[in-house]
C-alpha positions as CSV (number, residue, x, y, z in Angstrom):
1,X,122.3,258.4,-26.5
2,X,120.6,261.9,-25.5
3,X,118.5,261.9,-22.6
4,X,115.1,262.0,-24.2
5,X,111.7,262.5,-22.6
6,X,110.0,260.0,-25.5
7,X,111.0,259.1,-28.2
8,X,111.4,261.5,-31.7
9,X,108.8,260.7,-34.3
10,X,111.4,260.4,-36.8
11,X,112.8,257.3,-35.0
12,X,109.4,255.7,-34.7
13,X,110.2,252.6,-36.2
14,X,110.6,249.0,-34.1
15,X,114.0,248.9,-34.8
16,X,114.6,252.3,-33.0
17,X,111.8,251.7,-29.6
18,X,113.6,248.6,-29.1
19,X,116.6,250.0,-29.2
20,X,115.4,253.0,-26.3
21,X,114.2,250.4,-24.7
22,X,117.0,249.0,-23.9
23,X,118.8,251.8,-23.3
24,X,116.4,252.5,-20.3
25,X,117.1,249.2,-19.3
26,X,120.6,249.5,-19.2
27,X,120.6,252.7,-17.2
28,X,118.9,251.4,-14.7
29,X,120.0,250.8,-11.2
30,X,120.5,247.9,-9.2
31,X,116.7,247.8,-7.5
32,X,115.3,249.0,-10.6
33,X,116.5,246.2,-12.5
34,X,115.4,243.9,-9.8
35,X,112.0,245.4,-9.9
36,X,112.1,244.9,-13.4
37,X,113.2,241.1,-13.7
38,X,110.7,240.8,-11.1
39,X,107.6,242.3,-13.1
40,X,109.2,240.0,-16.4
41,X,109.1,236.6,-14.3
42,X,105.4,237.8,-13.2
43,X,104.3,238.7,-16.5
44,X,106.1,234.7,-18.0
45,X,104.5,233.2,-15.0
46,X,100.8,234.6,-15.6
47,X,101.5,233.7,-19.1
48,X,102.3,230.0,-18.5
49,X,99.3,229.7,-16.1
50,X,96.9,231.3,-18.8
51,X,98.9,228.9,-21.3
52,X,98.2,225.9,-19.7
53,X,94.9,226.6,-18.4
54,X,93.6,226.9,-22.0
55,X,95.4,223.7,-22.7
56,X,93.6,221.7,-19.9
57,X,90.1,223.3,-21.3
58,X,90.8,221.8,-24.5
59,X,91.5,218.7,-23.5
60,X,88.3,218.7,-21.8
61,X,86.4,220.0,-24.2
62,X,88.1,217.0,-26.4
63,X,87.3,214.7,-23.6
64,X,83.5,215.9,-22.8
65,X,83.0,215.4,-27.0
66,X,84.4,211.9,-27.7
67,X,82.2,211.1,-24.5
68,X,79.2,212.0,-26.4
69,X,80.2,210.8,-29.6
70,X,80.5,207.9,-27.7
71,X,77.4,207.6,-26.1
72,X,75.4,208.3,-29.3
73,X,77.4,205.5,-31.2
74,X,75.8,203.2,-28.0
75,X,72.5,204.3,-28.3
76,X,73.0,203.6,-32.2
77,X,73.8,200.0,-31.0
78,X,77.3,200.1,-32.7
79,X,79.6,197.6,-30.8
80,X,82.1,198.8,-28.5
81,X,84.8,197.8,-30.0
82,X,83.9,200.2,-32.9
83,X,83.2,203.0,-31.0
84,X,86.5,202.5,-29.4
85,X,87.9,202.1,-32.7
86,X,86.7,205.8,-33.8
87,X,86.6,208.0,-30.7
88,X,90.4,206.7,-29.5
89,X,88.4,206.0,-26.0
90,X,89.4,203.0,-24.2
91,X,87.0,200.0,-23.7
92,X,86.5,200.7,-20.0
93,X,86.2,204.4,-20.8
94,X,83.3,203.7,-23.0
95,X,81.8,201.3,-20.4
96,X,82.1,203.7,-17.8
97,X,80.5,206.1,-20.2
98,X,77.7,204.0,-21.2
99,X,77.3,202.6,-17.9
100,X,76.7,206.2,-16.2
């Protein structure tokens, strides 16, 4: 491939930057491509953190709600065994929940 500064307008189509893009990867040498697999595992690694962080919020935010669903069904006076029943909380969850 030519050496190009960027890339031609008329080759401005995914198929084609992908394709330069490699080819700047493959011309790299030895540090460079260590520098480069370096920024890649950063840039997986923040992603994964991010990833699961969301996950974890959700599941809190999942948590935090049943609670109060929970809690409402107690002050309604429905038995715990139904509240169980529709949340998917335990029976010493909901204790602890109503207890607190």
């Amino acid at each position: 491939m030519p050496s190009f500064e960027k890339i031609p307008s008329i080759f401005r189509e995914p198929v084609f930057e992908r394709a330069f893009e490699t080819a700047e990867i493959a011309a790299m040498i030895k540090d460079e491509i260590f520098a480069y697999e370096m920024s890649l595992k950063v840039l997986r690694d923040n992603f994964s953190a991010l990833k699961t962080a969301q996950m974890k919020s959700e599941a809190r935010g999942r948590a935090k709600g049943k609670a109060e669903v929970a809690l409402e069904m107690k002050k309604d006076g429905v038995a715990l065994k139904t509240i169980a029943k529709y949340t998917g909380l335990s029976l010493d969850e909901i204790k602890k929940i109503v207890i607190d």
